[in-house]
C-alpha positions as CSV (number, residue, x, y, z in Angstrom):
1,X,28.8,-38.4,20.7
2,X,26.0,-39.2,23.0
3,X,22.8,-41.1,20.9
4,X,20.7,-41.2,23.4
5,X,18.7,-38.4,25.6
6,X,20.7,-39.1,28.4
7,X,24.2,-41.3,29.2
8,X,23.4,-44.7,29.4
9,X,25.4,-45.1,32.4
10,X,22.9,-43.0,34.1
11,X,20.4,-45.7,33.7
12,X,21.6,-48.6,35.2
13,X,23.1,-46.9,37.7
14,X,20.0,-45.0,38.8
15,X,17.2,-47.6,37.4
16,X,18.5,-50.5,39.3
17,X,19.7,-53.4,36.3
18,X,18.5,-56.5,38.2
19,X,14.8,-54.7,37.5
20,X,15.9,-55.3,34.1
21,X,17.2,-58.8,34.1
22,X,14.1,-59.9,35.4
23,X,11.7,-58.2,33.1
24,X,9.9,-56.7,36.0
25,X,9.0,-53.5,33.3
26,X,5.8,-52.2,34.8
27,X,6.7,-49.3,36.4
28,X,9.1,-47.9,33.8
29,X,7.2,-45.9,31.1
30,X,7.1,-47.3,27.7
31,X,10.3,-44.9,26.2
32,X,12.8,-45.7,28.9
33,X,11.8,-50.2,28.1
34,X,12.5,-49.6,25.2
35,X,16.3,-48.1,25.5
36,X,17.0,-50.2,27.8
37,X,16.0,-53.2,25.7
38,X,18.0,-52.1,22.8
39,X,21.2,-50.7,24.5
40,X,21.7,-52.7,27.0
41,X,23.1,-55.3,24.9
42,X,25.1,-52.9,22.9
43,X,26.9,-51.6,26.0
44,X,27.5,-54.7,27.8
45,X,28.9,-56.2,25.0
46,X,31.9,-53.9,23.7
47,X,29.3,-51.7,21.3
48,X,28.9,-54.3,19.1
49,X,26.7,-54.3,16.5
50,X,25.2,-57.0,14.0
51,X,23.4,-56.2,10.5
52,X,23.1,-58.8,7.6
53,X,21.4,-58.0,4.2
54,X,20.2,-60.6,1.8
55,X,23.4,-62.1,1.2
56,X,26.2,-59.9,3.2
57,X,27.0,-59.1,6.8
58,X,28.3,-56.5,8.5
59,X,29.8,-56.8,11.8
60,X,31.1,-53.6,14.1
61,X,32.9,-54.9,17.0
62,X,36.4,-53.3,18.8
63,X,35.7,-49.9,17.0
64,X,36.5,-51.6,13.9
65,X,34.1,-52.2,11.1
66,X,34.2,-55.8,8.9
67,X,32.3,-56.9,5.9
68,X,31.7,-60.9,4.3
69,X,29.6,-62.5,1.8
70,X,28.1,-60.8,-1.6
71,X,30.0,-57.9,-3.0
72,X,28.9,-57.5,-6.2
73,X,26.7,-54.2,-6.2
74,X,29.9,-53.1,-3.4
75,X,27.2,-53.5,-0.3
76,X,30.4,-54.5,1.6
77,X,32.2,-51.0,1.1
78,X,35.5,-52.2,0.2
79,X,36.2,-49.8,-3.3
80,X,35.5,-52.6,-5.2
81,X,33.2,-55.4,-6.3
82,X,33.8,-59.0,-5.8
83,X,31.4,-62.1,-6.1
84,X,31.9,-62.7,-2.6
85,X,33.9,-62.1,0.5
86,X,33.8,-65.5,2.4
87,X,36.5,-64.1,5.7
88,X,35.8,-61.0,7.3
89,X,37.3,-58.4,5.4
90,X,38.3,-55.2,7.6
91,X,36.3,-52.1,5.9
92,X,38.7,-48.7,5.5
93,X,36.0,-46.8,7.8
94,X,36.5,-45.1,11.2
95,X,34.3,-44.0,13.6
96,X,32.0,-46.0,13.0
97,X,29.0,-45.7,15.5
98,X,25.7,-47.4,13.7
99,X,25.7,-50.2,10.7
100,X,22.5,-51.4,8.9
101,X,21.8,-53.4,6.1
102,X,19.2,-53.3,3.2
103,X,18.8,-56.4,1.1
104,X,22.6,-55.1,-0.9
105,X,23.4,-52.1,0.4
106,X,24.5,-51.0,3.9
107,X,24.2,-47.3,5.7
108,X,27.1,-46.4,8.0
109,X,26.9,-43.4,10.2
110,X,30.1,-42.4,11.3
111,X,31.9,-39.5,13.3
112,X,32.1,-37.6,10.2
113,X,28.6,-38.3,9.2
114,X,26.3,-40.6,7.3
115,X,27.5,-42.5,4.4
116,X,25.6,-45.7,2.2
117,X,27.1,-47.6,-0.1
118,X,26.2,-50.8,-2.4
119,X,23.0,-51.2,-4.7
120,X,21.4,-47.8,-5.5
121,X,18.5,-48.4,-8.5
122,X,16.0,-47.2,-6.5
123,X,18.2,-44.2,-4.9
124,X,18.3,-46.6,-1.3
125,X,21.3,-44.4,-0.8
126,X,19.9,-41.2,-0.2
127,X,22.4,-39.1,-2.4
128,X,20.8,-37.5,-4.7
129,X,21.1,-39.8,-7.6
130,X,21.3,-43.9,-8.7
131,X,24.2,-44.2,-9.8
132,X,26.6,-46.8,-8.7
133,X,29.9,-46.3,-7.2
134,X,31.6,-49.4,-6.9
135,X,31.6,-49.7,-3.3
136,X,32.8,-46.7,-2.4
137,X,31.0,-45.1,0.2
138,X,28.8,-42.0,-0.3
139,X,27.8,-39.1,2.4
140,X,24.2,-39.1,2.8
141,X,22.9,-35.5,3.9
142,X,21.0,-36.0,7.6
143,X,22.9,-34.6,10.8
144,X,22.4,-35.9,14.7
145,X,21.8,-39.5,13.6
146,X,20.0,-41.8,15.8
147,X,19.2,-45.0,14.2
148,X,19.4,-46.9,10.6
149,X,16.9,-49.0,9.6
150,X,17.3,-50.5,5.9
151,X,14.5,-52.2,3.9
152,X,14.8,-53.9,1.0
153,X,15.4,-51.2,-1.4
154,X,14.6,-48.5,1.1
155,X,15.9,-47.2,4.0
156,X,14.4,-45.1,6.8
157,X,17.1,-43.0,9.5
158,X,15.7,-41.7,13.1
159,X,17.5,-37.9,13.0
160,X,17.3,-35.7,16.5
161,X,15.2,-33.5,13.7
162,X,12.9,-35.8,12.3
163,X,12.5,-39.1,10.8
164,X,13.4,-39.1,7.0
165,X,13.2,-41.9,4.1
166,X,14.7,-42.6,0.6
167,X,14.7,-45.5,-2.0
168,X,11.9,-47.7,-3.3
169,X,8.5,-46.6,-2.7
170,X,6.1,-48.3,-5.2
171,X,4.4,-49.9,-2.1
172,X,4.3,-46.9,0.2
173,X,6.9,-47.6,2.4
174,X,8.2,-44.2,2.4
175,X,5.1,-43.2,4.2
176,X,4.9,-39.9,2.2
177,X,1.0,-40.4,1.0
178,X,2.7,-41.6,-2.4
179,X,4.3,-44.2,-4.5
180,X,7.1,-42.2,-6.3
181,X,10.8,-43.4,-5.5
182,X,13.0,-41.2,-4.0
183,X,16.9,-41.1,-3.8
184,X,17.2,-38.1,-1.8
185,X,16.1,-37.4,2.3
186,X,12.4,-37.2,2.4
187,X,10.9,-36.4,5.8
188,X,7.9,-38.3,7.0
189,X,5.0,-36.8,9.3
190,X,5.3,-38.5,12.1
191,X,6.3,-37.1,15.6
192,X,7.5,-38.3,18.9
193,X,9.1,-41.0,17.0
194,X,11.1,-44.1,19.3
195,X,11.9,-47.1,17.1
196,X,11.6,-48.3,13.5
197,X,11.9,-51.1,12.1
198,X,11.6,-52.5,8.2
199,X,10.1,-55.1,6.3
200,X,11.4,-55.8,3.0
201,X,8.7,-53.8,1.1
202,X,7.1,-51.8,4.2
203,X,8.1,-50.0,7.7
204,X,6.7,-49.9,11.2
205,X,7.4,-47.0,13.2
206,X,6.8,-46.8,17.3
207,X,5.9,-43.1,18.7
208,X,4.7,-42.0,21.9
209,X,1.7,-42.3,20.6
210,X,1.7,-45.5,19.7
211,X,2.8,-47.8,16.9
212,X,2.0,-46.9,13.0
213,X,2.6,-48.9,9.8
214,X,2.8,-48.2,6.7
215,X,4.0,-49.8,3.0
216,X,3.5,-53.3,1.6
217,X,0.6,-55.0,3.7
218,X,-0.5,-57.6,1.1
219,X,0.4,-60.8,3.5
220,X,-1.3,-58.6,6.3
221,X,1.9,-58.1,8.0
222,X,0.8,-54.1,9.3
223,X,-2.0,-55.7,11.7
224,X,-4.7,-53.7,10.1
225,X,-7.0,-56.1,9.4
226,X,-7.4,-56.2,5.8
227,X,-4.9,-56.6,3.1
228,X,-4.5,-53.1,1.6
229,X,-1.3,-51.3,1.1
230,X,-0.8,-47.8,2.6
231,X,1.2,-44.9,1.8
232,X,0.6,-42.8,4.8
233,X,1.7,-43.9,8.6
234,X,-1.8,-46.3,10.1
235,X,-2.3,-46.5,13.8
236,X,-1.9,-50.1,14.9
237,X,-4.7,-51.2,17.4
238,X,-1.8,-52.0,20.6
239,X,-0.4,-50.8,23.4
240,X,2.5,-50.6,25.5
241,X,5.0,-52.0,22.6
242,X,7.9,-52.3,23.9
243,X,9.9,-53.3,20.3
244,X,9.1,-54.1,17.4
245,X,10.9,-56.7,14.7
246,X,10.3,-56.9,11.0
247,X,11.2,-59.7,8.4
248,X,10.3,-59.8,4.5
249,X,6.7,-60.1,4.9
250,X,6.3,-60.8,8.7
251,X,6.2,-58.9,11.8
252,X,6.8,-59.5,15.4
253,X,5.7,-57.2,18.0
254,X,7.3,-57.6,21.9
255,X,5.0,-55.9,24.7
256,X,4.7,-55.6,28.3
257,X,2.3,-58.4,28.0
258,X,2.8,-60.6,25.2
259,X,4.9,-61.4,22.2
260,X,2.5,-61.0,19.0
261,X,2.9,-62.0,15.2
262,X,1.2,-61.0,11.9
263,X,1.9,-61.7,8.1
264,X,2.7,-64.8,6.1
265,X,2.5,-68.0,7.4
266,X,0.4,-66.9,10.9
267,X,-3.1,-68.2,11.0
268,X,-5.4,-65.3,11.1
269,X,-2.0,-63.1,9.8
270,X,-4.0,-59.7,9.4
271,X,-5.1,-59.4,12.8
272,X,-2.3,-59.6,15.6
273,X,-2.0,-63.4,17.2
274,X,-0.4,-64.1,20.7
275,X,2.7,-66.1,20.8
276,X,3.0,-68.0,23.9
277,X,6.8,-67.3,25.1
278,X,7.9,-66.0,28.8
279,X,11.0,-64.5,29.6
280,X,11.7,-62.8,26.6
281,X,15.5,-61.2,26.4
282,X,15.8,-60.6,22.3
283,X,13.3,-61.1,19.4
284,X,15.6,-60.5,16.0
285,X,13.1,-61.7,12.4
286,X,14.8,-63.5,9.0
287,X,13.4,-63.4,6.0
288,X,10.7,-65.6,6.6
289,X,12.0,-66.6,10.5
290,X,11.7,-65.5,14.0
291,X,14.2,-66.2,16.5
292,X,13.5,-65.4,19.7
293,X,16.5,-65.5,23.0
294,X,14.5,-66.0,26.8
295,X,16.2,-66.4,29.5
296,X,16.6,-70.0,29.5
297,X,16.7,-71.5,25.9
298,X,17.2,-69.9,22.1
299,X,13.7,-70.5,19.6
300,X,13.1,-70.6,16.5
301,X,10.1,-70.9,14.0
302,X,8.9,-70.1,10.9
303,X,10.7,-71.6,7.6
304,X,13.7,-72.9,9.6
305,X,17.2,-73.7,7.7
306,X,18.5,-75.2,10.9
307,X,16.4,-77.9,12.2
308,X,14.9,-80.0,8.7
309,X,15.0,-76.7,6.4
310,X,10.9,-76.6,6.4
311,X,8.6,-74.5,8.0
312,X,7.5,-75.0,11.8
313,X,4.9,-73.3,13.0
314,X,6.0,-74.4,16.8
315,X,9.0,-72.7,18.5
316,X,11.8,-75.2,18.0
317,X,14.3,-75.4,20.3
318,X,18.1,-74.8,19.4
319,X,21.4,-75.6,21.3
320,X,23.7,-72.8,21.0
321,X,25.4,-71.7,24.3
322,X,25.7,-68.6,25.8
323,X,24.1,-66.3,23.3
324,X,25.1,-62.4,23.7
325,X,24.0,-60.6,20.7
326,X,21.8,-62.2,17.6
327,X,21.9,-61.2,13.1
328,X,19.4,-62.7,10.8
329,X,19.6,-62.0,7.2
330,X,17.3,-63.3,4.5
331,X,17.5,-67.3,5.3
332,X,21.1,-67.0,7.6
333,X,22.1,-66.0,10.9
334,X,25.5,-64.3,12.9
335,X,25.2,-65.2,16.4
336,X,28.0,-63.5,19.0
337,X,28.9,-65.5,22.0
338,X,30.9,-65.7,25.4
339,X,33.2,-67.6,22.8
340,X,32.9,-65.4,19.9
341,X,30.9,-65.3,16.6
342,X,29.2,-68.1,15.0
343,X,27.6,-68.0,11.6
344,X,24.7,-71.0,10.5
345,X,22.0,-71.0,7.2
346,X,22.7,-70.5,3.6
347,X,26.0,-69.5,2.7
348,X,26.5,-69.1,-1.2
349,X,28.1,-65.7,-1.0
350,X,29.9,-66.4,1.9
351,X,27.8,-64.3,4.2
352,X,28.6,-66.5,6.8
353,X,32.4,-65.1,7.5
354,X,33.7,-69.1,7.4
355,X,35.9,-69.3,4.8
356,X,33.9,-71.4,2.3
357,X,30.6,-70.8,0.2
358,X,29.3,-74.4,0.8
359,X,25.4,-73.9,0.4
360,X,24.1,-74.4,3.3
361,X,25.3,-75.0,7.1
362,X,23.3,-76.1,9.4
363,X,25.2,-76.1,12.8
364,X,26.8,-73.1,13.9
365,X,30.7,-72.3,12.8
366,X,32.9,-70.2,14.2
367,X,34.1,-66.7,12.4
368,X,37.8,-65.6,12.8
369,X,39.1,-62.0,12.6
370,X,42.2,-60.6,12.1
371,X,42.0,-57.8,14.3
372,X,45.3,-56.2,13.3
């Protein structure tokens, strides 16, 4: 099933890719940066796909679907609960063509549909009800899915019909001009929809009309310029985003200009601040972390559990090697190589996929899979 408006093929055969390598974006209009900027690294790299939660990962890679770390609300999709999985742990789900994790539950969407599984108190799952179900995964009712997007307890899916939301919404997160939790589909006014991304307690949302946020906002991290939640979608005062990267109570906005942060820890954090970084290939957000891939070094900053575990308000440089595709969870990261994967950060659930649950590591480990 094609998920985007057109094969992707078509694009870099017809777009000419070393345009693309070389970040020379100004002639391409704002929709066409942006798939680019996601897919490309999806397509070049054998369709795989990184999401971590809180304290589990999820890893799609060779059409085949693996789970580590904290299983105890079944956010791994196994059929079962377990304190944690600390190797990867092939999941019994085919056709798997999208993964995304909330803080403990994951949203699949396969060939035969959509399905969530894990923690559901807040109705995160979209089916109808909070119940629990030990892991076993549950169809969610949207068709013609283009993109998951989890939350902490709520998550928001991109549909060819509409974007729609479920789960926690005591901070407007939902974007439905209320604060009532909902475990079933709600759709959200907003058109011409591109890209979300969310927070832990709120959601940004990229149109062709620009960028809107809405939800939590108390650390400022909406770029509205004051402090107030908001229940309904708010225009965000910037142009020409090209993505857009969320964290637990930070955001980090990539344009054709500039890279810009807002929310804890950023001086100024209601009102959008230039970060000073060229050459930009992937920006992916941790809890409260940024790591940003250019095309000549890997950076960090924020509160950084690889370098003296405080915060650095500097990009830090990091040796890593030849980074393909980058995860960050709440305080740990999945990085995938020309080597293969490496996990780094806190690992007490296992969420790292190394065999142990030592507390925290800070250099980067290799993962093995079985692939049989």
């Amino acid at each position: 099933m094609n998920l985007l408006p057109f094969q992707p093929e078509w694009v870099f055969n017809n777009l000419i890719l070393k345009k693309f390598t070389d970040r020379n974006f100004n002639n391409f209009p704002i929709e066409l940066i942006y798939l680019i900027n996601q897919h490309y690294l999806i397509i070049s790299h054998g369709n795989t796909i990184i999401s971590c939660g809180k304290s589990h990962t999820m890893i799609l890679t060779k059409n085949k679907l693996f789970g580590f770390g904290s299983n105890i609300l079944g956010q791994l999709g196994t059929g079962n609960n377990s304190y944690c999985v600390q190797q990867p742990q092939k999941i019994n789900i085919n056709g798997v063509i999208l993964v995304n994790c909330g803080a403990f539950h994951t949203i699949v969407y396969t060939n035969k549909g959509l399905f969530g599984f894990g923690n559901n108190n807040n109705g995160q799952l979209g089916i109808g009800n909070n119940m629990r179900y030990g892991g076993t995964p549950q169809k969610i009712n949207i068709d013609d899915v283009l993109s998951i997007n989890c939350g902490h307890s709520h998550s928001i899916i991109l549909a060819k019909n509409g974007l729609y939301g479920f789960g926690r919404n005591k901070d407007g997160q939902l974007g439905l001009g209320n604060n009532i939790n909902y475990n079933a589909p709600q759709k959200i006014n907003i058109d011409n929809v591109i890209s979300v991304s969310c927070g832990a307690h709120y959601t940004m949302v990229l149109t062709k009309n620009g960028l809107f946020g809405f939800g939590c906002n108390k650390d400022g991290q909406l770029g509205l310029g004051s402090n107030i939640d908001y229940n309904t979608p708010q225009k965000i005062n910037i142009d020409n985003v090209i993505s857009i990267h969320c964290g637990q109570t930070h955001s980090v906005i990539f344009t054709k200009n500039q890279l810009c942060c807002l929310g804890l820890h950023i001086i100024n954090h209601n009102i959008l601040q230039k970060i000073n970084i060229n050459n930009i290939i992937s920006v992916n957000c941790g809890g409260y972390y940024t790591m940003i891939h250019t095309k000549d070094e890997f950076l960090v900053f924020g509160y950084d559990y690889l370098i003296d575990n405080n915060m650095t308000n500097e990009p830090q440089k990091i040796n890593i090697g030849d980074i393909l595709l980058i995860g960050c969870g709440y305080n740990f990261n999945i990085v995938y190589t020309k080597t293969g994967f490496y996990g780094f950060g806190d690992n007490l659930c296992g969420q790292l996929g190394i065999g142990t649950n030592d507390s925290i590591i800070y250099s980067p480990q290799e993962i093995i899979f079985d692939f049989n």
